[in-house]
C-alpha positions in Angstrom: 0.0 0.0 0.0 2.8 2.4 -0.6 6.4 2.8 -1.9 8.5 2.6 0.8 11.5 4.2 0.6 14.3 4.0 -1.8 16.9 1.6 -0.2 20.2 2.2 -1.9 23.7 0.1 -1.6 24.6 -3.3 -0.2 24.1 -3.9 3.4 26.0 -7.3 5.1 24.2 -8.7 8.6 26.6 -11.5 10.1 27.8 -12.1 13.4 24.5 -13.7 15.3 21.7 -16.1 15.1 19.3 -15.5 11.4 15.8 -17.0 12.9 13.2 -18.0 10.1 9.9 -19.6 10.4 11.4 -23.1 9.6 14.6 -23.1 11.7 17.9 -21.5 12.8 20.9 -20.6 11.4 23.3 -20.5 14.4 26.2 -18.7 12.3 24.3 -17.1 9.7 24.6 -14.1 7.4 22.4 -12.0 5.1 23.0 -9.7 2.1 20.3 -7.2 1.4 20.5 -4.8 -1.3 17.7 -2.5 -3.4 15.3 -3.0 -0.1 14.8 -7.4 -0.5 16.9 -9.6 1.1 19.4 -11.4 -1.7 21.3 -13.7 -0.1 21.1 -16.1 3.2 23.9 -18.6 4.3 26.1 -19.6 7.3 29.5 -19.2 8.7 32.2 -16.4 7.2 30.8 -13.7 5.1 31.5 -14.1 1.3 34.3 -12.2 -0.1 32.0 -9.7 -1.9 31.5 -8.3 1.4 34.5 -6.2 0.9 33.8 -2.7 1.0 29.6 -2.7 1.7 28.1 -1.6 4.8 28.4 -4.5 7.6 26.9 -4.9 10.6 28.3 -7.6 13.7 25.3 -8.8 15.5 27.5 -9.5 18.4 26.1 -13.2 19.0 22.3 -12.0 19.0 19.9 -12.9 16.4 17.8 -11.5 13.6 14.2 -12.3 13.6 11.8 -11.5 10.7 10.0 -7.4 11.2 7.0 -8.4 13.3 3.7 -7.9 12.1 0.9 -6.7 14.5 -3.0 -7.1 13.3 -4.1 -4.9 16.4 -2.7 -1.4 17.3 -4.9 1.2 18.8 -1.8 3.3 19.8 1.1 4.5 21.8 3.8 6.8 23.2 0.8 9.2 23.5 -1.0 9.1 20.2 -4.0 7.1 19.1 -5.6 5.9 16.0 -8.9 7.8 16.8 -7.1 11.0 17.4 -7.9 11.4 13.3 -4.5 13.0 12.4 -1.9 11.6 10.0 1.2 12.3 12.7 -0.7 10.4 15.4 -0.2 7.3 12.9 3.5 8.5 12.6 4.2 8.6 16.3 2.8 5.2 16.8 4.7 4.0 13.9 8.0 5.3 15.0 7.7 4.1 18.5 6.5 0.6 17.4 9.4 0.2 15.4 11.4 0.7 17.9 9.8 -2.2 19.3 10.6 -4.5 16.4 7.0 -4.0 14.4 7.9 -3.1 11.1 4.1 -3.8 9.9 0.8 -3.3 11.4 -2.4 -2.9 11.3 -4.0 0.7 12.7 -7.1 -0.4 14.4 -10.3 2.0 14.9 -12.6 1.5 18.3 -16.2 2.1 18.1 -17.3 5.6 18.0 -19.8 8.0 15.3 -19.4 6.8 11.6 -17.6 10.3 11.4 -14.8 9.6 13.9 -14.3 6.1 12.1 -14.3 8.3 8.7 -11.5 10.7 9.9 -9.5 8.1 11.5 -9.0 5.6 8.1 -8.4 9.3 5.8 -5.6 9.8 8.7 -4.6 6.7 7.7 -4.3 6.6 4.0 -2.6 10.5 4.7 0.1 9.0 6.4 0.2 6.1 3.7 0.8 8.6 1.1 3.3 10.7 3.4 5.7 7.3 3.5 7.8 8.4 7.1 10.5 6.3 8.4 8.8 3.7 10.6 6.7 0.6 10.9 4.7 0.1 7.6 1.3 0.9 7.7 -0.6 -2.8 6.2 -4.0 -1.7 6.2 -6.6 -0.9 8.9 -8.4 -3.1 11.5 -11.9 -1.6 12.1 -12.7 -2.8 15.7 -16.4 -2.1 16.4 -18.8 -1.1 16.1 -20.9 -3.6 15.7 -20.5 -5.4 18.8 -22.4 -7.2 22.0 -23.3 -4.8 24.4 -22.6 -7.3 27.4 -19.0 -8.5 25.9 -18.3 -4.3 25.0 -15.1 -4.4 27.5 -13.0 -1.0 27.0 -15.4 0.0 23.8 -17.5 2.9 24.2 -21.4 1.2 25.0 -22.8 4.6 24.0 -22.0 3.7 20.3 -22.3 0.6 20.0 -24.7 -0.9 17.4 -26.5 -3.2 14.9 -24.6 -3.8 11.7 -26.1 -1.3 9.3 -25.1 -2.0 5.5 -25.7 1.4 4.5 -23.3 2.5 7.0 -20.6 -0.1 6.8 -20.2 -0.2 2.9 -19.9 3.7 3.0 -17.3 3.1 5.6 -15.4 0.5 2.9 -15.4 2.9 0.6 -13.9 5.6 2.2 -10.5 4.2 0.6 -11.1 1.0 -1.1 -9.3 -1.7 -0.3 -7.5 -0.2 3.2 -9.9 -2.1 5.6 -8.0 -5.5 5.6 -10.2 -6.7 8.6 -13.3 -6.0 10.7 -14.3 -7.0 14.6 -17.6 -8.0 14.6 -19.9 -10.4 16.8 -21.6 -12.9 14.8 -24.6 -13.4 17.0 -25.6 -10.0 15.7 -28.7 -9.2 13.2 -27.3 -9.2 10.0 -24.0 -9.8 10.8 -24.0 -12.8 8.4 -24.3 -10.3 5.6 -21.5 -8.6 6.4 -19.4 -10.9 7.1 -20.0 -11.7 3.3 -19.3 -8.3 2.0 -16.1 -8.4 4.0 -15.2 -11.1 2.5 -16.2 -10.0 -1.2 -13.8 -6.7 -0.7 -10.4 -9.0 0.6 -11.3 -8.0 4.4 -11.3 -10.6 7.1 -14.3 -11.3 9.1 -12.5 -11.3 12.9 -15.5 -12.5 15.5 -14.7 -10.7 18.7 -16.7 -8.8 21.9 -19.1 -11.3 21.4 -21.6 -13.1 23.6 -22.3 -16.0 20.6 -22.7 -19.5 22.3 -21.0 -22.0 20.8 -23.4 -23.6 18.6 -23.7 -19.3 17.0 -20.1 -19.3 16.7 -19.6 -22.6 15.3 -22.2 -21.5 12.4 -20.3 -18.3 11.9 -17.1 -19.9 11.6 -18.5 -22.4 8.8 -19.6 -19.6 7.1 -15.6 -19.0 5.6 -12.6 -17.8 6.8 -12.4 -15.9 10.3 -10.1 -14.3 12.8 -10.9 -14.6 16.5 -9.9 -11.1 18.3 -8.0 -11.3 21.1 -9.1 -15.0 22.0 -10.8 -15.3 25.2 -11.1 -11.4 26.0 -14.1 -10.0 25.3 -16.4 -13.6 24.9 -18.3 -15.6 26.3 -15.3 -18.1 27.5 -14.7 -22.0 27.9 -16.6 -23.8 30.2 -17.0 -27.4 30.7 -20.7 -27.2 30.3 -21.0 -24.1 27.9 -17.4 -24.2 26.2 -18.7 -20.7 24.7 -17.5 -18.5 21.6 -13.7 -19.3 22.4 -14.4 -22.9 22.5 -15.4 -22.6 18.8 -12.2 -21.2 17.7 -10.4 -23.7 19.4 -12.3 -26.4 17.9 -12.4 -25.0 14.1 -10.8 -26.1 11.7 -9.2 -23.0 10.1 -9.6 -20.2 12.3 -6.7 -18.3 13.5 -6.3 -16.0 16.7 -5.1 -13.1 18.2 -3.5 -13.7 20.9 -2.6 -10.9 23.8 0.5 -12.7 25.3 1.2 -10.4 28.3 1.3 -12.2 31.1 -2.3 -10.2 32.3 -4.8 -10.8 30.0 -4.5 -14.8 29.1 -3.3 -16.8 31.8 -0.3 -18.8 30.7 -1.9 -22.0 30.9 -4.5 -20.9 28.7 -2.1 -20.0 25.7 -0.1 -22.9 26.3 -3.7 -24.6 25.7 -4.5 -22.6 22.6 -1.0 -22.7 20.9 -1.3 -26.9 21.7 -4.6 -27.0 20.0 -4.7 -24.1 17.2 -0.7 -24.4 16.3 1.8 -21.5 16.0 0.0 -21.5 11.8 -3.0 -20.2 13.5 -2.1 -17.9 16.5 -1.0 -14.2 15.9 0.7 -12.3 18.9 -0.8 -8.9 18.9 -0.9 -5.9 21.4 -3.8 -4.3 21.6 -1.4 -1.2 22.4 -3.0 1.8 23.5 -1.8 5.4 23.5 -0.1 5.0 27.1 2.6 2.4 25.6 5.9 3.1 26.0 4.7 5.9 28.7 4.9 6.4 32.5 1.7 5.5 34.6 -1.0 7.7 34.9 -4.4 8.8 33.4 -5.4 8.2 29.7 -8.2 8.1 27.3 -9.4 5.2 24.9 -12.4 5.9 22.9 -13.8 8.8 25.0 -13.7 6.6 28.3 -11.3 7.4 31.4 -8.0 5.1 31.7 -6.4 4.1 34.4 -2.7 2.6 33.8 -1.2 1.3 37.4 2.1 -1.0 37.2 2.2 -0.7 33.1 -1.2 -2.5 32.8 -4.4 -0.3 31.6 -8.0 -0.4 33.0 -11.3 1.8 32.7 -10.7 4.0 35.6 -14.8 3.2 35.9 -16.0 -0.6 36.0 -11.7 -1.5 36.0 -12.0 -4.1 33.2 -9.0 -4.2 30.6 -8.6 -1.9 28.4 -5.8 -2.5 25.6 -2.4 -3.2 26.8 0.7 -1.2 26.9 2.8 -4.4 25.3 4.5 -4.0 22.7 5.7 -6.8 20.0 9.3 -7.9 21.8 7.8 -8.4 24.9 5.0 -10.6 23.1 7.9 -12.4 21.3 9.8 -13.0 24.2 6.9 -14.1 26.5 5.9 -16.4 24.0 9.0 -18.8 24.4 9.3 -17.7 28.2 5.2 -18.1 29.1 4.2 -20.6 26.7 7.1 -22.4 25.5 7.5 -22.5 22.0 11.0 -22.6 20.3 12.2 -19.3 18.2 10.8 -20.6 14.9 7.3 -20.9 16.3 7.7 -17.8 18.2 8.5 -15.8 14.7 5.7 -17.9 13.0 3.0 -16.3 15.7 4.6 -12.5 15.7 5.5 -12.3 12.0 4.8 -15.2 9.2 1.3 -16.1 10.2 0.2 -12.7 10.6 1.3 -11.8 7.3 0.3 -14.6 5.6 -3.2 -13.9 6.5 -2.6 -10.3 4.9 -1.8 -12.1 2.0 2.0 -11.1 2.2 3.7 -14.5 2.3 6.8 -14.5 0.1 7.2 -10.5 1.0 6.9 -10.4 4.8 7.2 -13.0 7.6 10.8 -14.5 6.7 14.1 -14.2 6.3 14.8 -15.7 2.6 15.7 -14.3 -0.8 13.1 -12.1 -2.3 11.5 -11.1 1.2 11.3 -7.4 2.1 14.1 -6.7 4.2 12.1 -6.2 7.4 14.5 -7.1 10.0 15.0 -7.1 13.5 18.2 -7.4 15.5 17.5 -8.3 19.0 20.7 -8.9 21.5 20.4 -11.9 23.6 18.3 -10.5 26.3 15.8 -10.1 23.6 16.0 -6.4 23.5 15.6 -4.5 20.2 19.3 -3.4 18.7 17.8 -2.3 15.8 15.1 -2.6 13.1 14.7 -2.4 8.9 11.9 -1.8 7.0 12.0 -2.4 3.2 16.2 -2.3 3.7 15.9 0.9 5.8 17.1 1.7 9.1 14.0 2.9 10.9 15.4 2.3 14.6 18.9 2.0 15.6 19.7 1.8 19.8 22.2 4.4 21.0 
C-alpha cells in the first residue's frame, strides 16, 4: 500500500543467530541490497563483502519485522485522534519495538470519527515516514455485544447497518483489511459476506455468541478470533462458549494478547497446543499510554487508568488494551508458553502476514523477502530494526 523508501547500496548482517519460520541458522549471514533480502547462508561472510556496509550482530539474532493485526496506539497518540502524525508517532515508537508492519485499528465511536481516523490513515500512507509500515486498517467495532463491550464505548455501540458499513469500505477501497464484529448479531452474516467480497477478514470478537452461534459463523468461511478469550463468552465445561469454537475449528486463526495479564499462561499454552503457532498471531492491543509512564489516559472517550504498566477503565476496572508492545509478546511467548524461536517468529511475524496475503514479502528471512528485519541482543531487547532495507530504529 505504498512505496516505501528507496533503499540504496549493499548492506552485510553476520555475526548472530538468522531465525526463520522453519529453523535457525546458528552462524548465519544475510545480504540485502535494493530494499529485498538477496542472499542467506552460514559461517564467514563471502568475499564480496569487501567494502559494503556491515553490521556484527555481536552473537544475538535477527528475527523476521513483526507484524501486528491490532494497534490502537502508543507513546501518547491514538488511532482515533484522526491526524496523519498520530499514525506516525505510533509507527515510530512501534518500530522501535521490532513492528515493522501493522495494522491501525479503529474502536467504536460515530461513523464520522471512524471516517477521519482511516483518511488519517491513508494521509500517512501517502506521506511514506521512516517507521513501521502501515498494512491496512483493522476496524474494531462497532458492531459489537453490548454485554462483551469491555473497553469500547457502550454509548455507540450498534447493529450492523449495511448502509453505513459499505460507505465506511469505501472511504479508501481496499484499506480495511479486517473488521471485529460479533456474529450473533442481526445481519452480521451479511456482512461478514461483503467483507469477504472486498479482501477484508471477518474477525468475530466482543461477542456473547454461544458456541453452537459461533460454530455456524465460523462455517460460514474464513475468520479471525480477536484477542481470543477477551471479550467472549469463554470456555466452560458445560457451555465451552465463543472461544471454544475457535479452538475447535478447523481453520480459524487467533489473536492472541501474550502479556502475562490478560490470558493466563496456561491458557495460551492450551490454545497454541490445539490451534498451532500457523493459527495464533501475537498482537498488542497497544493503546496510546505504551511506552509511557503511569498515569491517566483516554481510549475511545472513556477514562484510563494505567497502574504498574497495565491499563483499566478507571470506571468498572476491566482491561482496556495493553501497553505491550511486539518484543515483549515475542519473548513471553518462548518464556510463558514455550514455544522454540521458529514458532515464536511464526506467531509474531509469518502467520500474521500470511493472512494479509504477504507470504513470500513479509514474515521470513529468505531471498526475495522485504528486508524487514530485527536485531535483538540476547536478552531479547531490540538493537535495531529495517523496514523495506531501511534503518528505521537503531539503539544508541
Amino acid at each position: 500500500m505504498s512505496g516505501r523508501w528507496e533503499a540504496s547500496g549493499v548492506l552485510w548482517l553476520h555475526g548472530g543467530r538468522v531465525v526463520r519460520p522453519s529453523g535457525v541458522i546458528e552462524a548465519g549471514w544475510v545480504k540485502v541490497e535494493g530494499g529485498r533480502v538477496r542472499e542467506v547462508g552460514d559461517g564467514p561472510l563471502p568475499a564480496d563483502a569487501a567494502g559494503a556496509e556491515v553490521v556484527d550482530l555481536r552473537g544475538g539474532w535477527l528475527v523476521p519485522g513483526f507484524v501486528d493485526l491490532h494497534v490502537h496506539g502508543g507513546d501518547g497518540a491514538d488511532v482515533m485522534d484522526g491526524r496523519a502524525r498520530s499514525i506516525h508517532t505510533i509507527a515510530r515508537f512501534h518500530a522501535s519495538h521490532g513492528t515493522t508492519g501493522w495494522l491501525p485499528t479503529t474502536l467504536t465511536a460515530p461513523y464520522e470519527r471512524l471516517e477521519a481516523a482511516l483518511r488519517a490513515v491513508a494521509e500517512a500512507i501517502a506521506a511514506d515516514e521512516p517507521g513501521a509500515q502501515v498494512l491496512g486498517v483493522h476496524v474494531e467495532g462497532p458492531y459489537l455485544s453490548r454485554d462483551r463491550v469491555g473497553a469500547q464505548n457502550p454509548d455507540f455501540v450498534r447493529p450492523p447497518d449495511p448502509a453505513e458499513y459499505e460507505r465506511l469500505l469505501d472511504v479508501v477501497p481496499g484499506l480495511v483489511k479486517k473488521m471485529t464484529l460479533a456474529p450473533e448479531l442481526p445481519g452480521a452474516e451479511r456482512l461478514m459476506a461483503c467483507l469477504r467480497d472486498r479482501g477484508a477478514i471477518p474477525s468475530l470478537g466482543h461477542t456473547d455468541a454461544t458456541f453452537d452461534e459461533m460454530a455456524r459463523a465460523l462455517a460460514g468461511g474464513h475468520c479471525h478470533g480477536t484477542h481470543l478469550f477477551n471479550g467472549m463468552r469463554g470456555l466452560h465445561h458445560r457451555d465451552p462458549g465463543a472461544a471454544g469454537a475457535l479452538l475447535m475449528s478447523e481453520d480459524a486463526v487467533c489473536e492472541l494478547i501474550a502479556d502475562g495479564v490478560h490470558v493466563h499462561d496456561v491458557a495460551m499454552r492450551m490454545a497454541v497446543r490445539l490451534l498451532g503457532p500457523d493459527r495464533v498471531c501475537l498482537i498488542t492491543d497497544a493503546m496510546a499510554a505504551a511506552g509511557r509512564p503511569d498515569g491517566q489516559y483516554h481510549l475511545g472517550g472513556l477514562s484510563v487508568t494505567v497502574e504498574d504498566g497495565v491499563a483499566y477503565l478507571t470506571h468498572g476496572h476491566n482491561l482496556a488494551g495493553s501497553t505491550l508492545t511486539m518484543d515483549r509478546a515475542f519473548a513471553n511467548a518462548m518464556a510463558r508458553i514455550g514455544v522454540t524461536p521458529p514458532e515464536a517468529v511464526r506467531m509474531a511475524s509469518t502467520t500474521p502476514a500470511r493472512e494479509l496475503g504477504l507470504s513470500g514479502r513479509k514474515g521470513d528471512i529468505a531471498p526475495g523477502c522485504d528486508a524487514d528485519l530485527v536485531w535483538l541482543d540476547e536478552a531479547l531487547a531490540v538493537q535495531a530494526t529495517w523496514v523495506g532495507g531501511r534503518r528505521v530504529f537503531a539503539r544508541g
